[in-house]
C-alpha positions in Angstrom: 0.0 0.0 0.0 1.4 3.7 -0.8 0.4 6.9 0.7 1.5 10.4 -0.3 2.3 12.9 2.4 0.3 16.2 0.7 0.9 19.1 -0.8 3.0 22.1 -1.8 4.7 24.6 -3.0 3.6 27.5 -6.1 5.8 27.8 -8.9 5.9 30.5 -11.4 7.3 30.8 -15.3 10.9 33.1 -15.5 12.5 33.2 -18.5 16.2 34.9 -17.2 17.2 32.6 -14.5 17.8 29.1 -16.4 21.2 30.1 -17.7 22.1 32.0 -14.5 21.3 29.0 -12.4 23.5 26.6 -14.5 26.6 28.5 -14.6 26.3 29.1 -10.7 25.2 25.4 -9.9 28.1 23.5 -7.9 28.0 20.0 -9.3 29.9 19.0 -6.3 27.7 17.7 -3.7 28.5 19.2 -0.2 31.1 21.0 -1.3 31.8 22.7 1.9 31.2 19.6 4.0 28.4 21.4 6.0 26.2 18.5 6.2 26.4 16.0 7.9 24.4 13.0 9.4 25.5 13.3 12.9 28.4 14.4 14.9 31.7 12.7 14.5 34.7 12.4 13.1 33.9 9.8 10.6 34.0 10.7 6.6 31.0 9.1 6.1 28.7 11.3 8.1 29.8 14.1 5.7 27.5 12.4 3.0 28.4 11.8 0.3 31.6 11.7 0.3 34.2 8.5 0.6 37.0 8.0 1.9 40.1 5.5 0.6 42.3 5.1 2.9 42.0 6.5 6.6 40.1 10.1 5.8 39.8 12.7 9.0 36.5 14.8 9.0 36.7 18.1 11.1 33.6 19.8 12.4 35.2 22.3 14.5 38.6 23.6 14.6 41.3 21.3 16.5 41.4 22.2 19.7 45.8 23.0 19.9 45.6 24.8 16.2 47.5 28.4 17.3 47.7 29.0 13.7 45.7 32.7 12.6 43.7 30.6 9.9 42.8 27.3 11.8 39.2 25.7 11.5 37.7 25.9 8.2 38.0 28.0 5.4 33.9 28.6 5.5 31.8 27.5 8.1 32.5 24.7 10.4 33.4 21.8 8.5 36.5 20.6 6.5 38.4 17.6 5.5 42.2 16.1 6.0 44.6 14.2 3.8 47.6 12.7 5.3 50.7 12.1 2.5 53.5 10.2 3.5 57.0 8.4 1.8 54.4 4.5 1.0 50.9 6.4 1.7 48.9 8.9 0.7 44.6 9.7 1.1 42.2 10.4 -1.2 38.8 12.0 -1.0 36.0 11.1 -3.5 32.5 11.7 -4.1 29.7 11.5 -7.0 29.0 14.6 -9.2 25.1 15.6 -8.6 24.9 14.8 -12.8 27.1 13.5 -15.1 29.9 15.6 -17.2 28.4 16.7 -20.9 31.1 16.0 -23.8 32.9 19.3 -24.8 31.9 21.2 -21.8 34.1 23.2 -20.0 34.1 23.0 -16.2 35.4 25.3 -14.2 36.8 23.5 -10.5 38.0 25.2 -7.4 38.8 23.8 -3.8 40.9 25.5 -1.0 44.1 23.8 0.8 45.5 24.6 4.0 49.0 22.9 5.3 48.6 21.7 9.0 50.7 22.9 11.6 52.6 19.9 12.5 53.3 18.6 8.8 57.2 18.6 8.6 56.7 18.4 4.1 55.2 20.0 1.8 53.4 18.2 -1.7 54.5 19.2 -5.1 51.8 18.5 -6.5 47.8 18.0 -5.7 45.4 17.2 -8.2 41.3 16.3 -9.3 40.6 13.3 -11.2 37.4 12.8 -13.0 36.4 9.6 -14.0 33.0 7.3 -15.0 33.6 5.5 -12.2 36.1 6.5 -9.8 39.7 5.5 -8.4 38.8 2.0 -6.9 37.9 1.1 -11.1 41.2 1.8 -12.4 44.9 0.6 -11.9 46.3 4.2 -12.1 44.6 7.5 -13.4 44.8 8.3 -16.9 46.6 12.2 -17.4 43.7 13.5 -19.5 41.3 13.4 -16.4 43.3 15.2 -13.9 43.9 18.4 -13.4 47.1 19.3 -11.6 48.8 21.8 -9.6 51.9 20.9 -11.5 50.5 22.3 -14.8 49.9 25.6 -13.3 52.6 26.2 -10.9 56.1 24.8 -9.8 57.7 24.1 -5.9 55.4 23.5 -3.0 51.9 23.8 -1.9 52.1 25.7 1.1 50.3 29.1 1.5 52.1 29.7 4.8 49.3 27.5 7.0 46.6 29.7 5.7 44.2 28.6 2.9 45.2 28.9 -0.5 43.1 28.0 -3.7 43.7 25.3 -6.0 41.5 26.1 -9.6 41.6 25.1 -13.6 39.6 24.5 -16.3 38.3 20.7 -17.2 37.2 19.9 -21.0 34.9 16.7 -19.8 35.0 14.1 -22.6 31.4 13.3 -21.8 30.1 11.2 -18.7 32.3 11.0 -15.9 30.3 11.1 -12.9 33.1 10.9 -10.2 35.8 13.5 -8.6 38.8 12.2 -6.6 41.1 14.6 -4.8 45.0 14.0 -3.8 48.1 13.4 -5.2 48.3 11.3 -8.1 52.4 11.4 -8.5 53.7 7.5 -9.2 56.0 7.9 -6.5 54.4 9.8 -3.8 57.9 10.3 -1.8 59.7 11.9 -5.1 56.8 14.5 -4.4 57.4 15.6 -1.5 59.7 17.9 -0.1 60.8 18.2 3.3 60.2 21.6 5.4 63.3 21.9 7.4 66.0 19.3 5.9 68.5 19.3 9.4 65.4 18.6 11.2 65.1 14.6 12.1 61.9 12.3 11.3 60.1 11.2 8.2 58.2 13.1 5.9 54.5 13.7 6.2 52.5 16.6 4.8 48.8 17.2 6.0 46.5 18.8 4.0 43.3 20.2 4.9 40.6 20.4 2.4 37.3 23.0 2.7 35.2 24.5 -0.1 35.1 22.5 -3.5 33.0 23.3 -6.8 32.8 22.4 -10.1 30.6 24.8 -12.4 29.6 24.7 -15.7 31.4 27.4 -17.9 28.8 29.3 -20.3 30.0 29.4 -23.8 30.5 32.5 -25.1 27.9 32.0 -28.8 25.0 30.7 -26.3 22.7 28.8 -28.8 22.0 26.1 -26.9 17.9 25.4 -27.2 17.4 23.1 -24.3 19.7 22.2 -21.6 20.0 19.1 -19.4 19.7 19.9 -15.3 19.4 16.5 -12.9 18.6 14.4 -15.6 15.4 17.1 -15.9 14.7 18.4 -19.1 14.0 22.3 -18.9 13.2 24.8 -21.9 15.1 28.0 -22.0 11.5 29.8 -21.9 10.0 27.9 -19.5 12.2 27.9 -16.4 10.4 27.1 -12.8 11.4 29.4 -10.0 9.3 29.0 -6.5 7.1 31.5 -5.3 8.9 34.0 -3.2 6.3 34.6 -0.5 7.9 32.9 2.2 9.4 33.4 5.6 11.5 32.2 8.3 9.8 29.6 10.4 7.1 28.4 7.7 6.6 24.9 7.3 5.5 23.5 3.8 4.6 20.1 3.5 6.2 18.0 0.6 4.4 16.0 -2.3 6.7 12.9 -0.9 5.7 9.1 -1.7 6.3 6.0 0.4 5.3 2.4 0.7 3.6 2.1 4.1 6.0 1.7 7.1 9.2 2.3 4.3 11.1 5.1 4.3 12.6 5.0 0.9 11.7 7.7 -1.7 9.3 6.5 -4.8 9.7 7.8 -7.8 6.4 9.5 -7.4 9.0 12.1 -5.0 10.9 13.1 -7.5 9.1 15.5 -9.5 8.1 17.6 -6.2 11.5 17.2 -4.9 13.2 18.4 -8.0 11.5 21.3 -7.9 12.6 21.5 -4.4 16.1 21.8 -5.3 15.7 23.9 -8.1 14.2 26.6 -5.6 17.2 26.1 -3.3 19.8 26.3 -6.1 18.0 29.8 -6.5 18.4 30.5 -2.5 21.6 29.7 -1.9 21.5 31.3 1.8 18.3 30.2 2.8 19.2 27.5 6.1 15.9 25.0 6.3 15.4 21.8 8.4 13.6 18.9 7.0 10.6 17.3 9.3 9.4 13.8 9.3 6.2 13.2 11.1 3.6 10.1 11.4 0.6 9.2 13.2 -0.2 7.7 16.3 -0.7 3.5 14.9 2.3 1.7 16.5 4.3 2.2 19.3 6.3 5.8 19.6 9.6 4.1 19.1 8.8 3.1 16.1 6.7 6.2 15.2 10.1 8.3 16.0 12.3 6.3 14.3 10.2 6.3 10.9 9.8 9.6 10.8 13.3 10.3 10.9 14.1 8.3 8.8 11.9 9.4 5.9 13.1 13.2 7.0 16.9 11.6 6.3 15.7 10.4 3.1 15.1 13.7 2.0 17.6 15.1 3.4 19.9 12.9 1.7 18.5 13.3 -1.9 18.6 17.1 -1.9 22.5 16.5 -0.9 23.5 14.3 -3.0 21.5 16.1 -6.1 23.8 19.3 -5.7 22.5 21.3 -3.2 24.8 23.4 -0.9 22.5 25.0 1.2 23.1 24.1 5.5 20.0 21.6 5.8 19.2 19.6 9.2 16.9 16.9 9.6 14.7 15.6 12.5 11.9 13.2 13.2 8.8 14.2 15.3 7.1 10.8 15.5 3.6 11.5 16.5 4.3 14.1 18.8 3.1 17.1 16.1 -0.4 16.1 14.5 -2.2 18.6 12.4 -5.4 16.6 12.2 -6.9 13.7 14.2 -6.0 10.9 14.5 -9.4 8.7 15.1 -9.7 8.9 11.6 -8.1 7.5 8.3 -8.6 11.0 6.6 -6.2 12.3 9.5 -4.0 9.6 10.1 -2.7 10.1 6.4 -2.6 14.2 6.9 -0.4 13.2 9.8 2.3 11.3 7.5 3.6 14.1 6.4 7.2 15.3 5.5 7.8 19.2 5.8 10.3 22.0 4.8 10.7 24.4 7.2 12.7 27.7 6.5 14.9 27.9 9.9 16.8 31.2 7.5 16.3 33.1 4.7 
């Protein structure tokens, strides 16, 4: 049996912002790291991304970092890469869309040597690939884009933040970005900070802020243009109605199975047009809710609901949007209708976005 949790948000016609919201949309899913599942120092919490090897995942400055730029670059959140002589990290995630062929993409992250790293890398680099770095022996040099090709020495920035940028021609369907060093011999690429000082090498990187956006073509022709899979028409563009304000609630068009909390493919549609309206908000901070009725016990009841508020929370990540988002699960506890009847019961199941920011 499938329910849908009811209805929605108004959507209006604007012609102007369909080329505006593709050149500024980062395919990179949380780019900043901001989001997160729950607190800890595990990668995978920062969904999506993915660790291989042994990644660190910062949500607050270390606590004996003296240095003036310690914490993240942006917000709270950022990521570290540990390089040694045999070892070296890399960080990975899936694009919100695959790469078109002959598009240019414009990619960005910052870098910030830690305090106690006693060398510094040559060399740090982006690979994009179909299927990322666990499906081939060794990255292939087209793919990558490298520090070496723009600049020669060290990475260092003097422990502060420093930006690592270039162009990528895609060849048409990679869906995957890996960040590190991709030197054959990692220890050949590294270069010691203080050579009379004793101890092996190892440089620490941290990682905050990455993006990779579409570069408008100069002789714009294009007709119709491919967003999430979604097909849009340049005169037909949705944008959400901007009547709106911190602490309303709007309740999602969402589908599940009966006691599931995986999305249907009835979700998508209304979700879509959920992150369309955030890619256009950029700013706006909301919080995801997940409610139910009273049938079962409240355990069960709480758990559901956040888990069905998680689901969404997840999707809207992982489909390229950078906005801060929280999630939480009410259970029962919130019902805007009652509960003796089926009528109610099913206005109870309900999933809702509420603007905590604009």
């Amino acid at each position: 049996m499938r329910f849908f949790i009811t209805v929605i948000l108004v959507f209006l016609e604007c012609k102007s912002l369909l080329s505006q919201t593709l050149v500024d949309k980062n395919l990179v899913p949380n780019g900043s790291f901001e989001n997160y599942k729950k607190k800890g120092n595990n990668l995978k919490n920062a969904i999506p991304w993915k660790a291989i090897a042994s990644v660190d995942y910062y949500q607050e400055p270390i606590s004996n970092d003296t240095s003036k730029c310690k914490g993240a670059r942006t917000g709270d959140c950022y990521i570290g890469l540990r390089f040694q002589k045999k070892y070296k990290e890399f960080l990975e995630v899936k694009l919100s869309e695959p790469l078109k062929h002959g598009n240019n993409y414009r990619f960005e992250c910052y870098l910030r040597l830690a305090f106690w790293s006693n060398a510094q890398l040559k060399s740090f680099g982006a690979y994009f690939s179909k299927a990322g770095m666990k499906a081939v022996n060794y990255p292939e040099k087209e793919y990558i884009l490298d520090t070496i090709a723009a600049k020669k020495g060290v990475l260092s920035g003097g422990y502060c933040w420093f930006k690592f940028s270039g162009t990528y021609r895609a060849s048409g369907g990679e869906k995957y970005l890996t960040l590190g060093n991709f030197s054959l011999k990692i220890k050949a690429d590294m270069a010691k900070i203080n050579i009379l000082k004793p101890g092996f090498k190892e440089a620490y990187y941290f990682v905050d802020d990455v993006s990779l956006k579409w570069i408008k073509p100069k002789e714009d022709e294009i007709k119709t243009v491919y967003v999430d899979s979604m097909r849009y028409e340049k005169d037909s563009v949705l944008q959400v109605n901007q009547n709106v304000h911190a602490g309303e609630k709007i309740t999602l068009k969402i589908a599940f199975d009966l006691g599931k909390s995986y999305l249907l493919p009835e979700s998508y549609a209304e979700l879509n047009k959920l992150v369309q309206y955030l890619f256009r908000h950029p700013n706006m901070i909301i919080k995801i809710n997940g409610h139910s009725d009273n049938t079962g016990s409240a355990a069960k009841s709480n758990r559901l609901s956040e888990q069905r508020a998680r689901a969404v929370f997840e999707y809207l990540i992982t489909h390229g949007v950078q906005n801060k988002l929280y999630f939480q699960g009410y259970g029962s506890s919130q019902p805007i209708a009652d509960n003796s009847t089926e009528e109610g019961r099913t206005k109870n199941r309900r999933v809702e976005f509420e603007i905590v920011k604009q």
